[in-house]
C-alpha positions in Angstrom: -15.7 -25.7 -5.9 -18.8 -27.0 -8.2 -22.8 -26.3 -6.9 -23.0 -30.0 -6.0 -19.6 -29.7 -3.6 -20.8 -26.5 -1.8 -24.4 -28.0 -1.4 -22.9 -31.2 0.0 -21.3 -29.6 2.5 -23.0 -29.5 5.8 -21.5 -26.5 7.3 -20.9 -23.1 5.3 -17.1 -22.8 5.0 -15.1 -19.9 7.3 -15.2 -16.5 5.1 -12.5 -15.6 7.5 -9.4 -18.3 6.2 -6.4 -17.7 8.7 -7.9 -14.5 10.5 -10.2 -16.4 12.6 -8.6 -14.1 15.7 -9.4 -10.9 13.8 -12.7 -10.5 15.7 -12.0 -11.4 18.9 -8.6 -8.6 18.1 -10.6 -5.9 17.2 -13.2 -6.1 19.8 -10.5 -5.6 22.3 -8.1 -3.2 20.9 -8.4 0.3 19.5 -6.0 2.6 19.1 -5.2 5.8 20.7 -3.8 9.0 18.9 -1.6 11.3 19.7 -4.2 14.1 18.2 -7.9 15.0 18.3 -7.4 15.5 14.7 -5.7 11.9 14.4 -8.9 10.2 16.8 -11.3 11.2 15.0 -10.0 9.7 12.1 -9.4 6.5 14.2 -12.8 6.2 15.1 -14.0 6.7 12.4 -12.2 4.1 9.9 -12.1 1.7 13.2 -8.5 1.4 13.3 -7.2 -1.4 15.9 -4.4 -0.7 18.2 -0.9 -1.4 17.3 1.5 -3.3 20.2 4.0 -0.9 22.0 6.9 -2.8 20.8 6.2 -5.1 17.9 9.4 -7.7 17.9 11.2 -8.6 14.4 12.9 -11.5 13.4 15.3 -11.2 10.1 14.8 -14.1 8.3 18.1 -13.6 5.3 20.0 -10.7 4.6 22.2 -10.3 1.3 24.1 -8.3 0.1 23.8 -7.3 -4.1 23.4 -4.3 -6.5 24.9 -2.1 -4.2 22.3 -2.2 -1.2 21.6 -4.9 1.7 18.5 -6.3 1.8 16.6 -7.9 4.6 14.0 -10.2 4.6 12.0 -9.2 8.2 9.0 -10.8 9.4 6.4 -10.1 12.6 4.1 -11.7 14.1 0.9 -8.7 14.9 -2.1 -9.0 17.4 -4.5 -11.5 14.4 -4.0 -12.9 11.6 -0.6 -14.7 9.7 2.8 -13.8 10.0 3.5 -10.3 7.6 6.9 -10.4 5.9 8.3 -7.4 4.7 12.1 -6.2 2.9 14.1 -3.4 4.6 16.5 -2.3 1.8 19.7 0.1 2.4 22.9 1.2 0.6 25.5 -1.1 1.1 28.2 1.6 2.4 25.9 3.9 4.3 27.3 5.5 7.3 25.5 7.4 10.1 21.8 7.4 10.4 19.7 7.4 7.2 16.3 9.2 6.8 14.0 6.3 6.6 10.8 5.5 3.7 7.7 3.4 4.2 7.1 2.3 1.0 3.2 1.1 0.1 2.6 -0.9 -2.1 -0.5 -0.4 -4.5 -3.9 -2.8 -5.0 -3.0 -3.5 -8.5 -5.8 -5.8 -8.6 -3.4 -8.2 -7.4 -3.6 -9.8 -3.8 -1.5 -12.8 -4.4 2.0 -10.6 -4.1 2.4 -7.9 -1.9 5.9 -5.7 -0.9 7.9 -8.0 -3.2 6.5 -6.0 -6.3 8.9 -2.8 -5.1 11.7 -4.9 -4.0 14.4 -6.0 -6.2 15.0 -9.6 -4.7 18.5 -11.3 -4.4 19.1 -13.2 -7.5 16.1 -12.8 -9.2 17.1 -11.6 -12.3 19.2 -15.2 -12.2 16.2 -17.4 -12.4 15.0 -17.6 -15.5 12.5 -20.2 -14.7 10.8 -18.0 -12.4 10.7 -20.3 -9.1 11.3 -17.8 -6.8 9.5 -18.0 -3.8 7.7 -15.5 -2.7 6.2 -14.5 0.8 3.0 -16.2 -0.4 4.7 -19.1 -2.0 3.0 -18.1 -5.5 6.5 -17.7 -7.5 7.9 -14.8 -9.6 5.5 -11.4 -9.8 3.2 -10.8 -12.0 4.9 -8.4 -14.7 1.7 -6.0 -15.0 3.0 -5.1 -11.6 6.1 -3.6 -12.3 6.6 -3.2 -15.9 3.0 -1.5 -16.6 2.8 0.3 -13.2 6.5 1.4 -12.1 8.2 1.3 -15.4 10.0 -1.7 -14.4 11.4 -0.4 -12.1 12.4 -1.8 -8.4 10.9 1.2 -6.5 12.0 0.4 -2.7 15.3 -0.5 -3.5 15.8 2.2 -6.3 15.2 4.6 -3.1 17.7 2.6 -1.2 20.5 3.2 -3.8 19.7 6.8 -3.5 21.0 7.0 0.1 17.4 5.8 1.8 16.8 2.9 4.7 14.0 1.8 2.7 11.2 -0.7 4.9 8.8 -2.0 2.7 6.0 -4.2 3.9 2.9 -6.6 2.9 -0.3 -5.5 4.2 -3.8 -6.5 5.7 -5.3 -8.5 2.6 -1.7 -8.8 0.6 0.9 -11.7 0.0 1.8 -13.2 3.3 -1.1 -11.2 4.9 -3.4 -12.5 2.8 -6.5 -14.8 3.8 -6.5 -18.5 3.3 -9.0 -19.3 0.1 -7.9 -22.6 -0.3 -11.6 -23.6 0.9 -13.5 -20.5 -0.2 -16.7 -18.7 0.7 -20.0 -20.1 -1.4 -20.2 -16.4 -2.8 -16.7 -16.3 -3.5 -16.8 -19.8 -4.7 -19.3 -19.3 -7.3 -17.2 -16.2 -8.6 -14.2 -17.7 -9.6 -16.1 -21.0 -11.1 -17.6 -18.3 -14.1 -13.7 -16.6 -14.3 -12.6 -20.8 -14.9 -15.4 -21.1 -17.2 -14.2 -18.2 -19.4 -10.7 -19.1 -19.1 -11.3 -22.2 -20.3 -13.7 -21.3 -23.5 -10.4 -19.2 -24.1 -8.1 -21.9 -23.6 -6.3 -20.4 -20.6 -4.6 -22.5 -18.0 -4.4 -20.5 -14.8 -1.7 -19.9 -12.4 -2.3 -20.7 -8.6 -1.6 -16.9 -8.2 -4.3 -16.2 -11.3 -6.6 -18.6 -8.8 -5.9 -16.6 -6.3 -6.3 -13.5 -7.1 -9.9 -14.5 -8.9 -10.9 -15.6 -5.7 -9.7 -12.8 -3.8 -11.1 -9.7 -5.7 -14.4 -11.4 -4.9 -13.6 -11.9 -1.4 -12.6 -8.2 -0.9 -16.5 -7.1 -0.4 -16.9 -10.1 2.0 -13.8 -8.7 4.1 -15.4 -5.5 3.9 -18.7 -6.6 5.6 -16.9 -8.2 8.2 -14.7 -5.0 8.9 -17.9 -3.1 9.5 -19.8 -6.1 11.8 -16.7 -6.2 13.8 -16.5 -2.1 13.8 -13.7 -1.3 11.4 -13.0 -0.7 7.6 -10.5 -2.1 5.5 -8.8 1.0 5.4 -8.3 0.6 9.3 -7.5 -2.5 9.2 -4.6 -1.2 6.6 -3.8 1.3 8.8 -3.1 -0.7 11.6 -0.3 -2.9 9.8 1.1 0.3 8.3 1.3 2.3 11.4 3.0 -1.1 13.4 5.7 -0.9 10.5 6.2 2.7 11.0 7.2 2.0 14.2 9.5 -0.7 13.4 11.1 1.4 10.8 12.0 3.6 13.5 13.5 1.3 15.4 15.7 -0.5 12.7 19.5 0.1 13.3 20.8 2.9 11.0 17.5 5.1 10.8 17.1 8.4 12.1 13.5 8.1 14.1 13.4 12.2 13.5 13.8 11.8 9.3 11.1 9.3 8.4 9.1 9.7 5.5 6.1 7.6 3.1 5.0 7.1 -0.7 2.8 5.5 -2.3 1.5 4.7 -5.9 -2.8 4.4 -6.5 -4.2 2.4 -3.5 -0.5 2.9 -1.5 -1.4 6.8 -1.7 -4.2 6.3 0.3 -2.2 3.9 2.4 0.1 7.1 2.9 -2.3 9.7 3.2 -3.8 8.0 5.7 -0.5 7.2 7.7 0.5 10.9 7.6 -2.9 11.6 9.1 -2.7 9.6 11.9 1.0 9.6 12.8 3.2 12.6 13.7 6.1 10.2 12.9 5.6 11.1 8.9 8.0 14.7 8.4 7.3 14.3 4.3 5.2 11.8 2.1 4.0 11.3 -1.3 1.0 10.4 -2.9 1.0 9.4 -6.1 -1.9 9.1 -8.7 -4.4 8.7 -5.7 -6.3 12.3 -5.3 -9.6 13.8 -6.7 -13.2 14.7 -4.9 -15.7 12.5 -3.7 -18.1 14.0 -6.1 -16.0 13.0 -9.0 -16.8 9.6 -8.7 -20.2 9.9 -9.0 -21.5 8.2 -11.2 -19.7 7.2 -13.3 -15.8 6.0 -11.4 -17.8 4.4 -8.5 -16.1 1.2 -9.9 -13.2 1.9 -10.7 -11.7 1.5 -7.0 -11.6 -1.1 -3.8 -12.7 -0.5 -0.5 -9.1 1.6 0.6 -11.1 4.5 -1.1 -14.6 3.9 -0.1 -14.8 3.8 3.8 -18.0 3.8 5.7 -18.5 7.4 7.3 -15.4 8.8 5.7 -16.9 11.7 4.4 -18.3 12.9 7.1 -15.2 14.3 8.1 -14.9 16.2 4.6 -13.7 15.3 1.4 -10.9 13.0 0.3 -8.1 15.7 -0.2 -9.3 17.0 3.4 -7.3 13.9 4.8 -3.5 15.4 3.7 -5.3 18.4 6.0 -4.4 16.6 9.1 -1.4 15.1 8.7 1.7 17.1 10.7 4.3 16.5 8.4 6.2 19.0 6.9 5.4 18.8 3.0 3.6 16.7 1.0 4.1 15.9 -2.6 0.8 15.1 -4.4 1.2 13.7 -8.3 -1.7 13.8 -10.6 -1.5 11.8 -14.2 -4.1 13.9 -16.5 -4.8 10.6 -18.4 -5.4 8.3 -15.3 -8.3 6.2 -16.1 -9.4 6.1 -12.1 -9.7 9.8 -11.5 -11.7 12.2 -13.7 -9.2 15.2 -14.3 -11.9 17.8 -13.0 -11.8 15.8 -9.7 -8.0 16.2 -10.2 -8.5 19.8 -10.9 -10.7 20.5 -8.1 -8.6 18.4 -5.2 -5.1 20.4 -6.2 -7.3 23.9 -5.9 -8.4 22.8 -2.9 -4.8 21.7 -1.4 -3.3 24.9 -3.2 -6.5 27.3 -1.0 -6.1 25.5 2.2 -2.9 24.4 3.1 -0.3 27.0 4.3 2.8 27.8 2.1 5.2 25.7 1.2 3.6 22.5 3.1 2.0 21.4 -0.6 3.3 20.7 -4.0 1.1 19.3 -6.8 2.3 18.4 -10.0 0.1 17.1 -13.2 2.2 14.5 -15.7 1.1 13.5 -18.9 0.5 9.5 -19.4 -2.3 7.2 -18.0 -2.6 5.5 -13.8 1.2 4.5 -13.8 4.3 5.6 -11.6 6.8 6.6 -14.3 10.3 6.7 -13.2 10.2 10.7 -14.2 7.7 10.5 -11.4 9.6 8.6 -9.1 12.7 10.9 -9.9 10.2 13.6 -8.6 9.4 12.1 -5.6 13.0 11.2 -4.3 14.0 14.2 -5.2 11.0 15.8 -3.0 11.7 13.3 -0.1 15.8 13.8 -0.3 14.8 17.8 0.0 12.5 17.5 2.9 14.2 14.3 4.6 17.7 15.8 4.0 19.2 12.7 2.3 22.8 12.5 0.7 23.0 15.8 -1.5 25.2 13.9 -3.6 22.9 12.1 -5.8 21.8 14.8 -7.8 18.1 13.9 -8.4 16.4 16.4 -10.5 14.4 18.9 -8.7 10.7 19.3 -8.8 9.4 21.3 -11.8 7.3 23.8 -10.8 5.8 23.8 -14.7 4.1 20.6 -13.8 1.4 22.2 -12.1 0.6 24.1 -15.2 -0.2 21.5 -17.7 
């Protein structure tokens, strides 16, 4: 959209693209914990209620690389449709302890769950036409080669004896907002990104498009989060607490074993969960922990809104939110060369864990390498989880190296 198109337009276009209803929704609904702990934590990040029973619909189920997966969908209280991938070994039998997977920010709004899911006969197309919950084709490869190693996480977990749900979120692939006609500030964004893709000769991808247009548009969600009461990271919470409880319901998952994880912006996602939900026994948080002063002044933008929620500190700082959760352990993974987190802010968030929480309920453990999910790091964490979930014995994973914390 050109200067002349948006000042020929008599009306200002919608900033609110297929979440109209998300006003009226919050307005109406707020959600009720099971905790003081957990409310005050509600109220503060605004976090809408979540339907009693939220209904499912599986849209294909297949059968490859020794797991099943299912594509689900839902419909929640606002907003589109969310599709989401519940992944599980192929010859399970009995109950399986079941993972929320979050997915990260990644920069990267145009794909969601998908980027953790290994989908059915994707390696087969070369041309890269599948379609995806958004309809923007194959993933962008920054997403799993630079950030997981390549590797499929979610249905990885799956072929280690997990029921594996993993979701798109408020903001994220089939959740995402409608930009086809985009806001005049968000607009005028993305027509300097085409200017400089075209000095360097670049032809953009609708998904490129999209996600121009949609980093912009994250500070305009923000604003209306707090108008209407909320924060993104409510807003988050909400979807992931409503696929919590559908994990639980899922055929073949034990309700009493249910654990999360989550890489960068989907270890907020988890801390937060575990926080608000006594559902969560064990979690991980991966490459997403330091101290509010660390950021200052200098890493202030160097993360989205998940991490930087209106009156948030109030209730103390950012590793005081592992604090409240119930579950039984938590597995937090620091990468010493991570370009978002200072390592004193590193340093100072595992001191504070190791001080505070009682024995046994926290592990930390440093890695070498930059802001990526290694698969020595994800052998870590399913390891941790198989432990504390009590998943099939028989996979061997390696066990957590207690040395880690000493680099």
């Amino acid at each position: 959209m050109t200067t002349a198109d948006m000042a020929g337009m008599p009306i200002r276009p919608s900033a609110l693209g297929r979440y109209e209803d998300w006003p009226a929704y919050a307005a109406r609904h707020h959600f009720a914990a099971t905790s003081p702990s957990a409310q005050q934590l509600v109220d503060t990040l605004g976090v809408p209620a979540t339907a009693p029973v939220t209904e499912y619909r599986v849209e294909t189920q297949t059968e490859h690389d020794g797991v099943i997966t299912s594509r689900l969908s839902w419909q929640l209280g606002f907003g589109p449709r969310t599709s989401a991938w519940f992944v599980r070994p192929a010859r399970s039998t009995g109950p399986l302890p079941g993972i929320l997977a979050l997915h990260c920010h990644g920069g990267i709004k145009s794909h969601g769950a998908e980027r953790l899911v290994l989908l059915p006969r994707e390696e087969e197309n070369d041309a890269g036409a599948t379609t995806t919950a958004a309809g923007f084709g194959r993933i962008p490869v920054q997403l799993r080669e630079k950030l997981y190693s390549g590797r499929h996480w979610a249905t990885w977990l799956a072929q280690q004896g997990f029921a594996v749900l993993a979701h798109d979120a408020f903001m994220w692939g089939s959740r995402g907002f409608g930009l086809e006609t985009q806001p005049w500030r968000t607009a005028q964004s993305v027509n300097g990104q085409q200017a400089l893709w075209r000095e360097a000769g670049v032809e953009p991808s609708p998904a490129d498009l999209y996600n121009a247009a949609a980093s912009n548009h994250e500070e305009t969600v923000a604003k209306a989060a707090t108008l209407l009461g909320t924060s993104i990271a409510g807003t988050v919470a909400h979807d992931d607490l409503t696929a919590l409880g559908i994990l639980a319901s899922l055929p073949g998952v034990d309700p009493e074993r249910l654990g999360c994880t989550g890489f960068s912006g989907g270890g907020g996602r988890a801390m937060v969960l575990a926080a608000l939900s006594p559902l969560i026994r064990s979690y991980v948080v991966t490459c997403m922990m330091t101290t509010f002063a660390s950021l200052l002044p200098a890493y202030l933008d160097a993360h989205s809104w998940l991490l930087h929620s209106p009156g948030l500190s109030r209730l103390g700082d950012w590793p005081d939110l592992v604090m409240r959760s119930t579950a039984g352990a938590v597995l937090v993974q620091y990468a010493l060369a991570d370009q978002l987190f200072p390592e004193a802010g590193m340093r100072d968030a595992d001191a504070h864990l190791s001080e505070r929480m009682p024995a046994g309920r926290y592990t930390g453990s440093f890695w070498p390498g930059p802001h990526v999910f290694s698969t020595a790091m994800q052998e870590e964490a399913a390891a941790f989880l198989s432990s504390n979930l009590q998943a099939d014995e028989a996979h061997g994973f390696p066990t957590t190296d207690p040395a880690r914390t000493a680099l």
